[in-house]
N, C-alpha and C positions, 0 to 999 in steps of 0.2 A: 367514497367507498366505505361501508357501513364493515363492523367486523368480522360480522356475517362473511362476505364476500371476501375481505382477507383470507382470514382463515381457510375459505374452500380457494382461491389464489394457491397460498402456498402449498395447499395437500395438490394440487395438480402440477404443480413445480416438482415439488419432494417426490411424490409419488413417481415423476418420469427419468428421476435423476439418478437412479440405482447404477442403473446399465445404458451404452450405449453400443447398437450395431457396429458391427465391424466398418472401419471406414469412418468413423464419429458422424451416426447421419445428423444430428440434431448440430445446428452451427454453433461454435465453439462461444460466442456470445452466450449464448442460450446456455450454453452446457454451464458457462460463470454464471449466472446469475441462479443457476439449481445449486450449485459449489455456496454460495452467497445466504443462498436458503438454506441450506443443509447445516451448514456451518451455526450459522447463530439462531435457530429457532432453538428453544427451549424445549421445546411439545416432539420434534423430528426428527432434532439434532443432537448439538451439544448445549449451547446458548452462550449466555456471558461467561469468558476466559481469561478470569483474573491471574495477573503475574505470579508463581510459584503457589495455584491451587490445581487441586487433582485435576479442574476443567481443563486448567495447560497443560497438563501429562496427557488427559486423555484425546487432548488435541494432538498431540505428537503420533500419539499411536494414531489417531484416525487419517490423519497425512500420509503415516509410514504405510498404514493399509492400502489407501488412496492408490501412491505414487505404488505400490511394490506388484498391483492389479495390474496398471499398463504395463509391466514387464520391469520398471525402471528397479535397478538394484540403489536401496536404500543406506545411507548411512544417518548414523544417530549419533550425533555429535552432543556429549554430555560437557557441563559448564560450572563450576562454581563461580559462584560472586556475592559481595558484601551489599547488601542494599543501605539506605542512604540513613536507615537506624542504626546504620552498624551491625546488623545482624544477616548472617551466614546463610545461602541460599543456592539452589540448586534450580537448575533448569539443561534445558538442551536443544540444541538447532538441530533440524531435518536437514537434508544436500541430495541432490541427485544428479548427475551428470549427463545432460545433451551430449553424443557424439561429436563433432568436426573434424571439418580437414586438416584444418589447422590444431597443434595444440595448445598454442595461444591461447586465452580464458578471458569469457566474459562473464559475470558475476552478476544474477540479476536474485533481487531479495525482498521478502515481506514477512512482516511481524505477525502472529498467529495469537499473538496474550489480545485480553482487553481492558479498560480500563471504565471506572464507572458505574460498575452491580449497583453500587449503594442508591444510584440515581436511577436506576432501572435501563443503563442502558447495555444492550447485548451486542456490542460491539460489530453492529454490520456494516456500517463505513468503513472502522478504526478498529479489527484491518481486515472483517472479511472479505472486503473489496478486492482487496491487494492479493491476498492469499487465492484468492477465488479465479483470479485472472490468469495468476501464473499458474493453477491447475488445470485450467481450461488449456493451456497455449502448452504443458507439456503432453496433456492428453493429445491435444491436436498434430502434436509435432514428432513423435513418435515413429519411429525407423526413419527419417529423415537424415542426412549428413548435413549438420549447417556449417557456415564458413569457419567458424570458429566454435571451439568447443565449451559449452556450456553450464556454469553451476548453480546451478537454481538451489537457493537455498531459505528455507522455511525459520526465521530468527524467535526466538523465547524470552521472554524478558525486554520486551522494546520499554516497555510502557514505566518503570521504575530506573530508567537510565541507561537505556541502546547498550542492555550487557550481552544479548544475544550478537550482537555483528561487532562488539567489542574482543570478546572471546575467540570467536572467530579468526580476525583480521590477527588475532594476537598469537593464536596457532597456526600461521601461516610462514613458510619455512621463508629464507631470502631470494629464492631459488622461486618458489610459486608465487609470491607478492610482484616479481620481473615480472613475471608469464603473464602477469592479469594486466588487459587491455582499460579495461571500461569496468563499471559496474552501476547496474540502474534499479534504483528502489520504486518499490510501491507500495504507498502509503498511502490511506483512504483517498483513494482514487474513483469514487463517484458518492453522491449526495449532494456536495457542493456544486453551484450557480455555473463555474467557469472550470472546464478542463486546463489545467498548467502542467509546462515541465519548467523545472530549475537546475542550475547547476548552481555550484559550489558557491561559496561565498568569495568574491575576490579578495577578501582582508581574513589572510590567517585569524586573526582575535577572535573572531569569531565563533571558531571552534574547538579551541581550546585543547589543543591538541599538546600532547606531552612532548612531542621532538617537532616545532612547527617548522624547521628546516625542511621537513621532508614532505608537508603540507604540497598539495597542488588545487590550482584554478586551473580551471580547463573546461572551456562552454562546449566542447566539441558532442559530446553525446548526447546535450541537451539539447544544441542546434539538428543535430543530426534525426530524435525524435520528432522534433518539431518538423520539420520540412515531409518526412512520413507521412505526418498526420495531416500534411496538405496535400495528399495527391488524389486526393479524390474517396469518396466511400464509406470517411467517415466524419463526424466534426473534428473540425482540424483542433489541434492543441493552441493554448496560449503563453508567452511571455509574461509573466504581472510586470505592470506599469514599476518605474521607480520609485519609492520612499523613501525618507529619511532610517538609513544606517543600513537598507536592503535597495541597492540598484537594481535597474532593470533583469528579472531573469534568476536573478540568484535568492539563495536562500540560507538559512541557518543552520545549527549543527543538531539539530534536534532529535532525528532520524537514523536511520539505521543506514545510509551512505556516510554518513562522519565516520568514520572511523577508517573507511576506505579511504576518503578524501585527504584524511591526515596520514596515511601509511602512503600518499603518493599516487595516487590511483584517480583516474579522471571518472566523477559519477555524473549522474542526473537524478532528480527525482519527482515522481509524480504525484498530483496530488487534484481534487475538486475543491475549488472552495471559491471565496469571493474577495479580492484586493484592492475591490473599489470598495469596498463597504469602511466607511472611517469607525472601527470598531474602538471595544475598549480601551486596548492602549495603542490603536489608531491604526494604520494601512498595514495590518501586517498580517491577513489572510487566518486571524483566526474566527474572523466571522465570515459559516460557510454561507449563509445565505440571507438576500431580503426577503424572503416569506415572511410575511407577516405573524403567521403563525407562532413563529419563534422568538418575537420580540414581545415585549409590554406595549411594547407603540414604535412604532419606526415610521420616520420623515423623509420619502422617497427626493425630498429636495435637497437633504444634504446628506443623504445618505448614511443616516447614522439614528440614531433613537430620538426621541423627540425630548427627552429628559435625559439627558447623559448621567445625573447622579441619581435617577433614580430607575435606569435600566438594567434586570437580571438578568435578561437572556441572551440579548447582544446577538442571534441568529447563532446560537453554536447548536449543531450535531455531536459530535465529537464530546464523548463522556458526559452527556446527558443522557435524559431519557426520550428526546429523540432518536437516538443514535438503532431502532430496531425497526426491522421489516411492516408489522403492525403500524407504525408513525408514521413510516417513512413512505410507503408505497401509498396513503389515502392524499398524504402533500406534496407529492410529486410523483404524478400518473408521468408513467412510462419512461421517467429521468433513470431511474438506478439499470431499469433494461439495458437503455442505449450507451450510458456511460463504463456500465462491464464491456457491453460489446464491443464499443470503443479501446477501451484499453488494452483487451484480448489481442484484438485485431494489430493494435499499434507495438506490443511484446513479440506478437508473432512477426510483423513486419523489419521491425529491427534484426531480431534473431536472424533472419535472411538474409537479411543485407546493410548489415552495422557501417559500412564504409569506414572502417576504421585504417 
């Protein structure tokens, strides 16, 4: 796919993604991946959404816009916090509440910052993915009553230290921390080779949590996605294999469900990437993929580069300059399509019926 043809791609994406007929005619996949567009083109949109720049403000308002069009009343949840300079910084979460029957709460969340301008990447994985999905799945779900009542909430600041769902989890009274059931992240959830869910890490230490008394392991939402995504309709989700200090399924605190995890709270979280790939510093899924493209030389025999000290690329997406629509849609025809579709589908499907 020459650039030529990109580019008129995305003006027919962008171009149908304004408005949708009453009833959402256009299917909700579809509808993510114009969200997905819209989101990090540079030329359409907004583009690359570096943590505490006007991109991230003006990201906030394009959400509030967004979500406050379907009807949904908006809240703007403002944050301070110190970044890792030591210096004073501002940002702020979006929230928007699903009805239920129940008022029970389930807490489903993606980071909206990006990380990477320098490298040119515009953050469509990492997180328009994520973001993209859950706009889609509340466009779609709209006047609906689900079982339980829903906060979808848009996080700022993932990308300099998970201070957006930091903030958050930390203005939550003892009374609503009870109330919340589950809570499922989504973080760049398509690009990468294999669809995963993960839940927590079984070993507190891991996430470094300030009171790890109050720490929970809990596979229940992550199993519960997973069996979802095998009933047919879409590709089913994966388990990553076991590694050394990451067992089967679980994952780190790196993300914007830590914070839930450590306040007690059983999460999951989603993600594309590759955990067969023996990467840099070995099976831990941060090489998303064996395209060739993306390495200096890759050795489909051991699954790893064919010069370990003398490999830059390692297959990463994520805060390169892979990481944009233009890259991404010429080295993987019709992957980011099917993998929003997917995740839509599997958001909405939960939402309906969490078995909690």
């Amino acid at each position: 796919m020459n650039k030529t043809l990109v580019a008129l791609t995305l003006g027919l994406l962008l171009g149908g993604c304004q408005s949708a007929p009453a009833g959402i005619a256009s299917h909700p996949g579809e509808r993510a991946f114009h969200y997905m567009a819209e989101l990090s083109s540079p030329s359409e949109g907004i583009g690359a959404r570096p943590t505490t720049t006007e991109a991230e403000s003006r990201t906030a308002e394009w959400l509030s816009n967004r979500l406050t069009s379907w009807g949904y009343p908006v809240r703007q949840l403002p944050f301070d916090y110190t970044d890792k300079a030591g210096a004073a910084q501002h940002s702020r979460n979006i929230e928007i509440t699903l009805p239920g029957k129940s008022s029970q709460i389930i807490v489903v969340g993606a980071h909206y910052d990006s990380k990477g301008a320098e490298k040119g990447s515009l953050g469509t994985t990492d997180n328009a993915s994520g973001v993209a999905a859950l706009l889609a799945s509340a466009e779609a779900l709209r006047g609906e009553t689900l079982p339980y009542t829903v906060r979808m909430v848009f996080f700022g600041a993932e990308e300099n230290g998970v201070n957006g769902s930091k903030a958050y989890v930390a203005a939550l009274s003892a009374d609503e921390l009870a109330n919340i059931l589950a809570m499922v992240n989504y973080d760049t959830i398509a690009g990468g080779d294999i669809l995963y869910v993960h839940s927590a890490h079984s070993d507190v230490k891991e996430y470094k949590c300030s009171d790890p008394a109050r720490y929970r392991f809990d596979p229940k939402v992550r199993d519960r996605l997973l069996s979802l995504s095998q009933q047919g309709g879409m590709t089913p989700y994966q388990q990553h294999v076991g590694f050394p200090g990451y067992p089967a399924g679980e994952t780190g605190g790196w993300s914007d469900h830590a914070p839930f995890a450590c306040a007690g709270i059983a999460v999951a979280s989603v993600e594309a990437t590759n955990f067969t790939i023996n990467g840099e510093e070995g099976y831990d899924g941060y090489s998303q993929t064996n395209n060739t493209a993306l390495w200096d030389c890759y050795d489909s025999a051991t699954q790893s580069a064919c010069h370990r000290k003398g490999e830059s690329q390692w297959g990463k997406i994520w805060h390169t300059r892979f990481d944009r629509l233009d890259r991404l849609l010429p080295l993987f025809p019709g992957r980011l399509e099917q993998q929003l579709a997917d995740g839509t589908q599997l958001m909405m499907r939960y939402l309906r019926d969490p078995a909690l």
